[in-house]
N, C-alpha and C positions, 0 to 999 in steps of 0.2 A: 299377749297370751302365750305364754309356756307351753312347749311341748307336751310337759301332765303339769295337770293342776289338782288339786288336792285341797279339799274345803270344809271344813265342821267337820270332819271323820272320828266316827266313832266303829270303835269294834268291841264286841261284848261276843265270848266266850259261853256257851251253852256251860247253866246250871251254874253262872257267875254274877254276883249285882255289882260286881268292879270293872270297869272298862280298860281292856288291854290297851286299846287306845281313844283318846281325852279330847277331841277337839281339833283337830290337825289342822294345820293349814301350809301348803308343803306347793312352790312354782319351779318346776325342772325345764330350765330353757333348753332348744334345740342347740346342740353341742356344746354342751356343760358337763365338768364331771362335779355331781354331788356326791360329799362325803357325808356316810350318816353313822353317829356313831352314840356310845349312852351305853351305859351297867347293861349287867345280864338281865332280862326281863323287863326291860325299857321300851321295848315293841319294833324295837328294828325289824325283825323277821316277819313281826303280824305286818306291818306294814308294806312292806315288797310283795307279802302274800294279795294283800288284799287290791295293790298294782296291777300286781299280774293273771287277776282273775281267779285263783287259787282258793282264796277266799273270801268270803260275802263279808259285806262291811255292812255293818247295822243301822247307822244312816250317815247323812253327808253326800259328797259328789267327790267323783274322780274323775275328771276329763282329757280325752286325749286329744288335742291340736280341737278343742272346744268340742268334740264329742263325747257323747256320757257313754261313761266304761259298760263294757258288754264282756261277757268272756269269749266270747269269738273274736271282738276288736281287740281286748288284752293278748291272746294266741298271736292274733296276726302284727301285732308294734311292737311288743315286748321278746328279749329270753331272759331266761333266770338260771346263776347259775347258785346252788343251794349249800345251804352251810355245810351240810353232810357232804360224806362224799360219791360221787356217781355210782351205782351199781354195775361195774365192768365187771363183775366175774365173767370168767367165759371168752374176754375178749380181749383185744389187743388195743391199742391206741389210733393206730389207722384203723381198725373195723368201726369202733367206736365214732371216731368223728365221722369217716364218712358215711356211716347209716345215719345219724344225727343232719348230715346237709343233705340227704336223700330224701328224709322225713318231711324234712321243711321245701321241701319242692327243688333242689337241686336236679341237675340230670347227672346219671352216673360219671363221666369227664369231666364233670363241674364239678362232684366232691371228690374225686381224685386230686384234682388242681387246687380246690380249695385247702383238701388233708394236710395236699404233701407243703402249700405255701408257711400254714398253722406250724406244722412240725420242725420246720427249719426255721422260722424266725424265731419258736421260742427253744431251737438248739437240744431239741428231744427226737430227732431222726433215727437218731441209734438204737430206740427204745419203741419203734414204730411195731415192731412183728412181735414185740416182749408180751407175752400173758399178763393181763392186770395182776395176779396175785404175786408176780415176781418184781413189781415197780414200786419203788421208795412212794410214799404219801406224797411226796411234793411233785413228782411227776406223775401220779394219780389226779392231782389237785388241777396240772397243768393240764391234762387233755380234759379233766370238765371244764374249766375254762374254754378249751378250743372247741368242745362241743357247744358251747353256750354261743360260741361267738360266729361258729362256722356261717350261720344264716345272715349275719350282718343285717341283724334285726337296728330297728329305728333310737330305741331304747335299752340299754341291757341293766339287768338288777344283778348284783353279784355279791354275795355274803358270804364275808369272808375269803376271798381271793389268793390271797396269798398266804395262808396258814398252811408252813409247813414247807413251804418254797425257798430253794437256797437264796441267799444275795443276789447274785448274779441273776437267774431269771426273774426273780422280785423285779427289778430294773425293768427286764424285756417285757414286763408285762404290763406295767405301768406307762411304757415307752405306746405299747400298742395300744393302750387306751386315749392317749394323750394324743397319738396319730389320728385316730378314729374320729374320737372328737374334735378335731380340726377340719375333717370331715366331714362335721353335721352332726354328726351320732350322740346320743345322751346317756349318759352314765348313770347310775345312782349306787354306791360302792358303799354297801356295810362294813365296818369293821372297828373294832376297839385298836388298831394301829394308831394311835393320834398321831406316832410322827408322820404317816405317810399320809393320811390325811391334810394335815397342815403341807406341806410339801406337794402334794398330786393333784388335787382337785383344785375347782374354781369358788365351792361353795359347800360352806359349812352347817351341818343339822344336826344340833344335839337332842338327843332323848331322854327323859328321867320319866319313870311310872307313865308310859304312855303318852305323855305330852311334849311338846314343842317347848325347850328352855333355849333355847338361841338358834336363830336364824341370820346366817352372813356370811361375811368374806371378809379377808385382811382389809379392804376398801372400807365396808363398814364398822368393825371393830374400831379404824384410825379415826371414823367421826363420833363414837359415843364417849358421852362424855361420863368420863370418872376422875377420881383423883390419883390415879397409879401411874407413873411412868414406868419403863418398860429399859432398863439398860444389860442388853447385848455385851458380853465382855468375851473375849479371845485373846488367849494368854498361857499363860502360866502361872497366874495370880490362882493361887488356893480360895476359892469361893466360899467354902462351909465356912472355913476358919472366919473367913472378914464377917460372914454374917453373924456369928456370934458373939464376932467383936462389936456389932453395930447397935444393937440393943433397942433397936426402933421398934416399935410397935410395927407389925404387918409388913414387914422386909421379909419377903420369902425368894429361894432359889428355885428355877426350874431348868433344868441343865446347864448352859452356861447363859439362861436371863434372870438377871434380878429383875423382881418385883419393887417396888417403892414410891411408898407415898409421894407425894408433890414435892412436900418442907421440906423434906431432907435428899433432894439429889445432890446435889453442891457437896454436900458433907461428904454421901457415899462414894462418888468422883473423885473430891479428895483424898479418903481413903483409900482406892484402888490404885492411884499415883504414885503414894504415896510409900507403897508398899513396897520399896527397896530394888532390886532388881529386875523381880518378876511385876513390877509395877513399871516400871520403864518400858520392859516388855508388851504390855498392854493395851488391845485395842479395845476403844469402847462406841458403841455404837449406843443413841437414846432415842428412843421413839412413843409418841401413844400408843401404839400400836400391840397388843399383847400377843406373843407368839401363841398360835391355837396350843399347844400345848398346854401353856401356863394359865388360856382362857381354859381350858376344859377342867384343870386343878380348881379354878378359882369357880366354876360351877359346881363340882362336886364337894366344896366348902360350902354351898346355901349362896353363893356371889351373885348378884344379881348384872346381868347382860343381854343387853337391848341392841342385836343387829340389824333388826327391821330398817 
């Protein structure tokens, strides 16, 4: 039993006969970080809402550690931190979080400790007494985060995270997650990033029109079975060029992994060897395994992907 469980969910939208969402069937283990991601209007958002007690879901079940959602029990396991961005006008970033860990049952020296721990690990101290309307979007973005997280709730839903976050604290936030969840803590992380998706989390959920099209992890991606191998190249090898030179049906690139049929590795090996000096240069890595990148391409082709 998952920490939430998510079963036949459906959500229908007043004065709509289309379901936002199709059927769900969605297990969030205790210290997991799930990545959820899918096109615009895919239902990522309906679905964190209807998590987090925000919004009523039409039928189905959503259980938390096998009790059925309440929005009193979603308040009390879940925070959400929402694709918009927080309403700070008016305030500073320390008044901000610490009224947010006050909210949630802190005691005034507990959100002090909690503010000031928030603000320095994600290297915005500087920016603690600064008026929200004088703070870049990404250190806007960064104190809804630390309000999200100040309660060191059981669950956290977060949409869209890092939109708008330099590099550098991209990292520290990802870093704080990954701590968290070692922890115990359960994640469930919107966002269209695929890289960071494939990269951060433990578990992958794609969306199309409300429905569930792949459920998994690099684990089970490596046992469904297809006929594409997966070859990794690190080089200097010009990748566009060889593909056009390849002429194979259904050889496609996705940054530096090819795509390819079964029949034709041997050949494509041989051609990246063979390549002259930036072929000598060449590492090649082959796996079944398809980088979530190049699975999310190959979902948004109609590709069919069974990570169950």
């Amino acid at each position: 039993m998952g920490a939430i469980e998510v079963r036949d969910l459906f959500k229908y939208y007043k004065g709509s006969s289309y379901p936002a969402l199709r059927g769900i069937d969605l297990i969030l283990d205790t210290g997991e970080v799930l990545g959820l991601t899918g096109h615009n209007g895919a239902g990522k958002s309906t679905l964190m809402g209807v998590i987090n007690g925000s919004l009523a879901m039409s039928s189905g079940v959503v259980r938390f550690d096998g009790v059925d959602l309440t929005p009193m029990l979603a308040r009390r396991c879940t925070a959400t931190m929402d694709q918009m961005h927080a309403p700070l006008k008016g305030v500073t970033p320390s008044s901000a979080i610490r009224v947010a860990a006050e909210i949630r049952g802190a005691s005034q020296s507990a959100a002090d400790r909690i503010t000031n721990t928030l603000l320095e690990y994600f290297e915005i101290s500087e920016y603690a007494d600064v008026r929200s309307e004088e703070l870049s979007g990404g250190v806007r973005r960064l104190v809804a985060f630390c309000m999200c997280e100040c309660q060191g709730a059981r669950t956290s839903l977060l949409d869209e995270p890092t939109n708008d976050v330099d590099p550098r604290r991209r990292k520290l936030l990802w870093s704080y997650i990954r701590e968290q969840a070692t922890g115990g803590r359960s994640y469930i992380v919107s966002t269209h990033n695929v890289g960071e998706v494939s990269q951060y989390t433990d578990h992958q959920v794609v969306l199309s029109n409300g429905s569930v099209v792949y459920d998994g992890s690099s684990l089970s991606r490596a046992s469904s079975h297809g006929n594409n191998v997966y070859v990794d190249v690190q080089g200097s090898c010009k990748l566009e060029a060889l593909v056009g030179k390849l002429g194979f049906d259904r050889v496609r690139l996705h940054g530096n992994q090819l795509v390819v049929p079964r029949q034709h590795v041997e050949r494509v090996i041989g051609l990246l060897m063979d390549d002259g000096e930036e072929g000598r240069n060449t590492v090649i890595q082959i796996s079944r395994t398809p980088g979530f990148e190049a699975l999310y391409d190959e979902l948004a082709r109609g590709e069919d992907y069974h990570g169950h």
